[in-house]
C-alpha atoms as an extended CHARMM CRD file, in Angstrom:
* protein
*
        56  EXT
         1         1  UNK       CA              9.5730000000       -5.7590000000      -21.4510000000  PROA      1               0.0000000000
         2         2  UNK       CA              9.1620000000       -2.6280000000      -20.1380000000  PROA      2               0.0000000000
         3         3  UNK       CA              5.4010000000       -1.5190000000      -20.5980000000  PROA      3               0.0000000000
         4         4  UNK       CA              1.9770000000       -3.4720000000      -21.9120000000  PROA      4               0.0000000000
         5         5  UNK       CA             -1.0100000000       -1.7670000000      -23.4710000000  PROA      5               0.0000000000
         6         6  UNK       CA             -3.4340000000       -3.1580000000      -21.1850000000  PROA      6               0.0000000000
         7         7  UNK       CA             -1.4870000000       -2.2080000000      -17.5370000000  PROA      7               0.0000000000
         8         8  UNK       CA             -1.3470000000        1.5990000000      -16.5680000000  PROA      8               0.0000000000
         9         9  UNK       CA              2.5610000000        1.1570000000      -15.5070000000  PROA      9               0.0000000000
        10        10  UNK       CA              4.9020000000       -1.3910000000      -14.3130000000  PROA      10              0.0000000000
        11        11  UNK       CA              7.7050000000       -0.8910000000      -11.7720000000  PROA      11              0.0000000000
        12        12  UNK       CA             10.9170000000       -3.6050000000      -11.7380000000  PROA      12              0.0000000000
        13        13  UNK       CA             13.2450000000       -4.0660000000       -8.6860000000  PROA      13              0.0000000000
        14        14  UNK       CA             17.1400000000       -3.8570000000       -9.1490000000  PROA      14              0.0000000000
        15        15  UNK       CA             17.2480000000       -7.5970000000       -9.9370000000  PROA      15              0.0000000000
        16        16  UNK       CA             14.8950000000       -6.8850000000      -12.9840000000  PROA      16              0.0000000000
        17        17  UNK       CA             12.0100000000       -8.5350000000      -11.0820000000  PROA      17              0.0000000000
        18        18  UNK       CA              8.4540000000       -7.4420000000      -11.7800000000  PROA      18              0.0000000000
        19        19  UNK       CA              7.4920000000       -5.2350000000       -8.3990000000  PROA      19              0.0000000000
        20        20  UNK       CA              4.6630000000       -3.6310000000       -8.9960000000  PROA      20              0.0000000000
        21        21  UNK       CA              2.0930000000       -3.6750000000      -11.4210000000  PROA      21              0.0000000000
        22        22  UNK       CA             -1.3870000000       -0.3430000000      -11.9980000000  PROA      22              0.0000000000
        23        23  UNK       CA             -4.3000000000       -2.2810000000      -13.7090000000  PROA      23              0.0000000000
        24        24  UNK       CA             -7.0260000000       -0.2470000000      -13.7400000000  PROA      24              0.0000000000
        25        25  UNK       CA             -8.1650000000        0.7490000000       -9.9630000000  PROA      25              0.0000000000
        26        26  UNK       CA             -6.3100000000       -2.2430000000       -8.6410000000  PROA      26              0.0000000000
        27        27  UNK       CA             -2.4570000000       -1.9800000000       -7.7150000000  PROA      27              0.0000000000
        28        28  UNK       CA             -0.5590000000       -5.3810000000       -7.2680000000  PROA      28              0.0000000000
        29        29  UNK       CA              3.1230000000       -5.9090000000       -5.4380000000  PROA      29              0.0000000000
        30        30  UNK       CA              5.0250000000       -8.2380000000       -5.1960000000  PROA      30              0.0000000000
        31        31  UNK       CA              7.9420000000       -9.9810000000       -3.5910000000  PROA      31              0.0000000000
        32        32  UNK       CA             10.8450000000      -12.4290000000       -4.4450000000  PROA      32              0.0000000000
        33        33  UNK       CA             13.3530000000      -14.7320000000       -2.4290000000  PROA      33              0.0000000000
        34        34  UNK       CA             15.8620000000      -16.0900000000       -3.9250000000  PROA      34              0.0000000000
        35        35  UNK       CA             14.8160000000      -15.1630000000       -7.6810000000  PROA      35              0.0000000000
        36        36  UNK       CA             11.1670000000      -16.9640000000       -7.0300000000  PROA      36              0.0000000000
        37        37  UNK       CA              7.9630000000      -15.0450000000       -6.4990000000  PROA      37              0.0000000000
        38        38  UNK       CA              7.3590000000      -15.7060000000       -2.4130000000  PROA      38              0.0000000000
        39        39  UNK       CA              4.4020000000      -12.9540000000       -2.6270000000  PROA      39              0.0000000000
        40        40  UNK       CA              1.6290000000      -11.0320000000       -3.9130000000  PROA      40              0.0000000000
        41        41  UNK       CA             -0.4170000000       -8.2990000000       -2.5230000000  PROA      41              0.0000000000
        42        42  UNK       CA             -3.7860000000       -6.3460000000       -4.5470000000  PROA      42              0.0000000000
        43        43  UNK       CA             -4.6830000000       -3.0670000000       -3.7200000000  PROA      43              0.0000000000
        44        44  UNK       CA             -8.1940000000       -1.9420000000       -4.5650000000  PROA      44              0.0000000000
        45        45  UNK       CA            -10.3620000000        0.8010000000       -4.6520000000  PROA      45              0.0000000000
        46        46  UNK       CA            -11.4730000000        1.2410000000       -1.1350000000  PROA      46              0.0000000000
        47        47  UNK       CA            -10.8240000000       -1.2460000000        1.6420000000  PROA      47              0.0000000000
        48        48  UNK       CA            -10.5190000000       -4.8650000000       -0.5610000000  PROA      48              0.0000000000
        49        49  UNK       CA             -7.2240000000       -5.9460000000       -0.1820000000  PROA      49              0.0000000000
        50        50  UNK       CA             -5.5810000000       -9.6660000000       -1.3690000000  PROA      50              0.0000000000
        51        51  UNK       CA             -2.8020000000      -11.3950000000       -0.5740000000  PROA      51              0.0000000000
        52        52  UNK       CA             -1.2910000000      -14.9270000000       -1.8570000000  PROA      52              0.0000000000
        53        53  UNK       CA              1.6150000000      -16.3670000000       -0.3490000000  PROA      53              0.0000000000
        54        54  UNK       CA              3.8920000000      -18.9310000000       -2.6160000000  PROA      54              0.0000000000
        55        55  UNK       CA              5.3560000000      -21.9710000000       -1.0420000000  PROA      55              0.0000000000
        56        56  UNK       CA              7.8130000000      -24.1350000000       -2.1710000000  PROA      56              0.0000000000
């Protein structure tokens, strides 16, 4: 999958794992260990930021 209507653009790492993601004014990253999804970080317009941390 390399592009959905409703997100502005998606970015893949050299593994093929999702990296970054434009929805609208918000930006989300994200980071992997070991194949899994370890992290997620939201960007939005002005100073909210959010961040979730997977464990296990």
């Amino acid at each position: 999958m390399t592009a959905m209507p409703h997100l502005s653009a998606m970015a893949w790492n050299h593994d093929d794992e999702l990296r970054e993601v434009e929805v609208g004014s918000e930006t989300l990253y994200f980071q992997y260990a070991g194949g899994i999804r370890s992290r997620k970080y939201v960007e939005k317009t002005g100073t909210t930021t959010e961040e979730r941390i997977y464990l296990g």
